[in-house]
N, C-alpha and C positions, 0 to 999 in steps of 0.2 A: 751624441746627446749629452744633455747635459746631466752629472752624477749630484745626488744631493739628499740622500737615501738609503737605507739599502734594498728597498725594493726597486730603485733603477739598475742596480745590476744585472736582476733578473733578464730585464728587454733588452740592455746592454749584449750579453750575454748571447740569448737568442740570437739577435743579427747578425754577430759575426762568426758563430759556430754552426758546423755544416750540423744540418738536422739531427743525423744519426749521433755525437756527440749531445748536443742540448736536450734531446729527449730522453737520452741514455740519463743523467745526470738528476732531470728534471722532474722524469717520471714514479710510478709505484707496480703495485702488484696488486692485479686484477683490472676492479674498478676502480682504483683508488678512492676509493674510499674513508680507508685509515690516514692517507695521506693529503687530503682536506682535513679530516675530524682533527690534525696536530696540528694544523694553523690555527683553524677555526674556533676551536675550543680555549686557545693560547686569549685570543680574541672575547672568549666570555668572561676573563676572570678580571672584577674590579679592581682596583687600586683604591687603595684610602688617603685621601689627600688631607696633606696637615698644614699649616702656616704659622709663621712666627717663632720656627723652631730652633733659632739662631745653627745655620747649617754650616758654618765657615771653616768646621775642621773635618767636614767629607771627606772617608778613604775607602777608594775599589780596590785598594791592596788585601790579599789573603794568599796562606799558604794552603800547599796541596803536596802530599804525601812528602814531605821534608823541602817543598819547593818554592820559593817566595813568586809570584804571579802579580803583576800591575793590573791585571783584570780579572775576575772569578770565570775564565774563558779559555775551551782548549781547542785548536782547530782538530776535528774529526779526523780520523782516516776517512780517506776518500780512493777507491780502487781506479788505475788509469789517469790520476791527478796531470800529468804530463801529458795527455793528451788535451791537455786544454790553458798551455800555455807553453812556452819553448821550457824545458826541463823546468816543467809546474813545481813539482815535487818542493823542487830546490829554493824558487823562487816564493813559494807559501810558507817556508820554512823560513827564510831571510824578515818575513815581513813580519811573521809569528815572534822570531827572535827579537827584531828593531822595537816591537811593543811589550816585551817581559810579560809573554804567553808560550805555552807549549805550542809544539808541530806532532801529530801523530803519524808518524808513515804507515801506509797499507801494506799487507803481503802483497798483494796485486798491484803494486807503483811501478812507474813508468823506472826512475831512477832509485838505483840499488841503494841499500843501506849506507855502505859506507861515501859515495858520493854525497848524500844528502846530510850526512854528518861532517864532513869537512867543509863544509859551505858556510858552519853555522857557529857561533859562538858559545852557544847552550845547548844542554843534552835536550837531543829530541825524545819524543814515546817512539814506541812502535809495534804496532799492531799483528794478530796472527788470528787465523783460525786452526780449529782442530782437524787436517787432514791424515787421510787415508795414510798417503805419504808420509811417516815417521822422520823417516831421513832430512827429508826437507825440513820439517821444524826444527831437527835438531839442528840441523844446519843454520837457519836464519837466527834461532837464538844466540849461539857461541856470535854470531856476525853483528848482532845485533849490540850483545854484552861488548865486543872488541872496541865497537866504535863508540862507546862511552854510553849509550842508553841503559836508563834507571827504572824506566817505568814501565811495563809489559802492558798491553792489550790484549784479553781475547775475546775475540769476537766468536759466541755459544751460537747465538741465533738463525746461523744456517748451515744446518744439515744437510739441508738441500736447497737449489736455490728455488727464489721465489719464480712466480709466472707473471713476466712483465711485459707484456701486451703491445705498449709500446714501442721497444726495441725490434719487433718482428716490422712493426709498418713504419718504422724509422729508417731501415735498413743496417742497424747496429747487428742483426741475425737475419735471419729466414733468403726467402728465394733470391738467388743474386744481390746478397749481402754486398759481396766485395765491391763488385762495378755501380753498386746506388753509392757505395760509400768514396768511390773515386771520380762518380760526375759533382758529389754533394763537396767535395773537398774544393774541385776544379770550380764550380760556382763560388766558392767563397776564399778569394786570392789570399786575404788577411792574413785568415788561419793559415790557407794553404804555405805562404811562405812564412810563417813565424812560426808553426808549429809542422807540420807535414813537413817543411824541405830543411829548414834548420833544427827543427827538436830531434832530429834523429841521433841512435836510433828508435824505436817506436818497439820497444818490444820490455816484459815484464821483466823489470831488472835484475829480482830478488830471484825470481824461478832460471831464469838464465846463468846467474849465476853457481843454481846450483845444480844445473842441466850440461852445462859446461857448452850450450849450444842457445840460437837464439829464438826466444818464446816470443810469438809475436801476436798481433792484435786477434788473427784469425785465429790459431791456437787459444785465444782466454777464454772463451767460452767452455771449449773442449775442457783444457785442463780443468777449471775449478768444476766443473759436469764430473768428472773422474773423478775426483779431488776429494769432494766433503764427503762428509762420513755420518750416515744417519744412523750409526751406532753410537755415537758418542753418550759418556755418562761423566760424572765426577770423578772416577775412579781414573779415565785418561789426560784429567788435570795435576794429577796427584804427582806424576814425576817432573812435571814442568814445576809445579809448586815445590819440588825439592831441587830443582836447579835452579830455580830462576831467585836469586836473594836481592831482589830488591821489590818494589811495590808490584806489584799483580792487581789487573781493574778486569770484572768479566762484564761485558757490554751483551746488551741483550734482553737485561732481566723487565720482565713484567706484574709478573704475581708474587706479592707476599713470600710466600712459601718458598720461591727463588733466591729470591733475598735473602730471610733465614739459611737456607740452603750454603749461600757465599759464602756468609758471614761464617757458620760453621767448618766449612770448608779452611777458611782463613787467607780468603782473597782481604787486599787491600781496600780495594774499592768495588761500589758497583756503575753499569752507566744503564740509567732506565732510559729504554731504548727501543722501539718498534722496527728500526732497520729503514726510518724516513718512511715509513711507508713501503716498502719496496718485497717484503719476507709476505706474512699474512696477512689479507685484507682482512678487514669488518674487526679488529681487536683494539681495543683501546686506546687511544692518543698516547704518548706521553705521558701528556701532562695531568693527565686523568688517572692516571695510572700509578702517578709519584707519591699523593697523599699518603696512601694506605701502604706505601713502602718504607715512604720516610718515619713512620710512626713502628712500621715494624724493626728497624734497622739504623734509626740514627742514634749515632753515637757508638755503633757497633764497627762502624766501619764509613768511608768518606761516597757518599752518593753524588755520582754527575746525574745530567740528562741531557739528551739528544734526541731530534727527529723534531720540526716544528718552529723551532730556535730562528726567528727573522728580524727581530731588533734589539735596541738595550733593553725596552720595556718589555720582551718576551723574557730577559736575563733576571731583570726583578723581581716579576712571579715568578718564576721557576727558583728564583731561591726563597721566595716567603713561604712555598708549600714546600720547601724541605730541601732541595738540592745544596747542593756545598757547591756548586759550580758547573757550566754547561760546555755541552761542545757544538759548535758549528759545522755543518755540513754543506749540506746544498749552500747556503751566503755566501760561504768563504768560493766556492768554487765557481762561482756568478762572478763574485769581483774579479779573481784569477783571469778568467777568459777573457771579461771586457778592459782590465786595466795591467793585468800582471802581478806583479810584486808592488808596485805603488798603488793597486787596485784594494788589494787584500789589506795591506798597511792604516790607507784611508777607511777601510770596510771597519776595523777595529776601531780607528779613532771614532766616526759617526758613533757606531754601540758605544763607547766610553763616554762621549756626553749626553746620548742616549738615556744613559743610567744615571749621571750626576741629575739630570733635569730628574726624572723618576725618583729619585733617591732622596734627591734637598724636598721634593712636593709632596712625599709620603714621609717626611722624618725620619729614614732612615739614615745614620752616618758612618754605619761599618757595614760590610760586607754579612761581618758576622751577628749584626743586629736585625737584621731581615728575617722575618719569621709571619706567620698571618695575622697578628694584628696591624701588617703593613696594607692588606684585601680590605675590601669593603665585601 
């Protein structure tokens, strides 16, 4: 089909990934509910269009926690990234770098830390949650620190995991999981020989290697099930935040009071974030969600946002109502599947003229000039 969009990757995407993948990806938690309201609500907010505004010296250049970035644009962690492209990981990371953006790797990635930093010319992020397992995190930080990453991720938002409804009738889990997931592969040759027979091997790279054994698709569930910790509080941030000396972003945050909370803490950043829809249905968008943060906390500290994030013109409002800068999630991982590395690459370039058209028709010409009197 022909790309020309970023919402053709979406259907892109769908055709050549076995069900259980696409749904998995695609899906939320519950009704999804939340996971409409972050598009949809992206979809009510006007733009104020200006003309005449001599736009000739346009720049989507901005920095982010000491980082210079060609776009106000970080690709997301994404858990199992490599299952949706022959070593994803590595390959969203290559295309991240070719556009002077970040890559944030997941705990849950296909391809282990340091693989995915030797691919790449720039320090990647890299993502973590708070698990049960102590060991483990300490583990993937030192590994993390080795391979030259600056920027830490934690992802607060799941304690537990959410209830994804889809993944049971996709065959991502529930009754004869495995064999829906090996007729859905063998229907779909693409995948099956670009990612199933050469992506191997298929198993969590970061947990493997600190299992010393290999974690594989049908263990993810299990593990991170064992894994998260519905005790967590601030206080088992507090020794990460004294090892970890470079920037710290906690993802996740919704309400006001969280945010202050960060800020005091003396996280670097925050990412307002619902988890794509995927953690608790019926709670606020995004992007509904950012005003009343951004007025509690900017300037306190550097605000992304994620979850909703589907073109450049989604990037514009989300920095006039306050962001410093967004992360892509589901987009990025639509391009990956249906194109790869030169999927992802183009995905960025589309949002970067995306935002120039947006940018020169609402008078804005820096990054850091966007604010709401760019809304109608």
């Amino acid at each position: 089909m022909i790309i020309s969009s970023p919402g053709d990757y979406r259907e892109a995407a769908r055709r050549k990934l076995p069900p259980f993948l696409f749904h998995y990806i695609d899906g939320g938690a519950y009704a999804e509910q939340t996971l409409r309201r972050n598009v949809d609500d992206f979809q009510g907010i006007a733009l104020r269009q200006r003309v005449l505004q001599d736009m000739s010296d346009l720049s989507l250049e901005t920095t982010l926690f000491g980082e210079s970035l060609r776009l106000p644009i970080v690709l997301a962690p994404v858990g199992l990234t490599g299952m949706y492209a022959r070593r994803g990981e590595v390959q969203a990371a290559r295309a991240a770098a070719s556009r002077g953006v970040p890559f944030t790797l997941s705990t849950v990635s296909v391809c282990a830390i340091d693989e995915v930093a030797g691919a790449i010319d720039r320090p990647m992020w890299f993502q973590l949650y708070v698990l049960r397992d102590r060991g483990f995190m300490k583990d993937a930080l030192e590994r993390a620190r080795a391979a030259g990453v600056k920027t830490l991720v934690f992802t607060v938002d799941m304690p537990v995991p959410g209830a994804r409804y889809r993944d049971a009738h996709s065959g991502m889990s529930g009754r004869n999981a495995a064999l829906r997931r090996l007729w859905q592969a063998a229907t779909h040759p693409s995948w099956a020989l670009d990612v199933g027979l050469l992506g191997r091997p298929h198993d969590l790279g970061n947990v493997s290697r600190y299992r010393g054994q290999a974690t594989g698709l049908a263990d993810y569930i299990g593990w991170l099930g064992m894994n998260f910790d519905p005790t967590i509080s601030w206080r088992d941030l507090e020794w990460i935040r004294a090892f970890w000396d470079g920037p710290m972003v906690i993802k996740g945050v919704l309400d006001p009071q969280d945010a202050r909370d960060a800020a005091s803490f003396g996280a670097d950043g925050i990412v307002v974030s619902n988890h794509g829809g995927r953690q608790l249905d019926g709670v606020l968008s995004s992007v509904r969600a950012l005003p009343a943060i951004a007025e509690a906390v900017k300037g306190d500290l550097s605000i992304l946002l994620d979850s909703g994030v589907r073109n450049g013109l989604d990037v514009v409002r989300a920095l006039a109502l306050g962001a410093d800068a967004v992360m892509l999630g589901r987009a990025f991982i639509y391009a990956l599947a249906a194109e790869g590395q030169t999927g992802v690459a183009n995905l960025l370039d589309i949002f970067e003229k995306e935002m120039r058209v947006a940018m020169t028709l609402t008078g804005a010409k820096s990054i850091a000039s966007l604010d709401a009197a760019n809304l109608s």
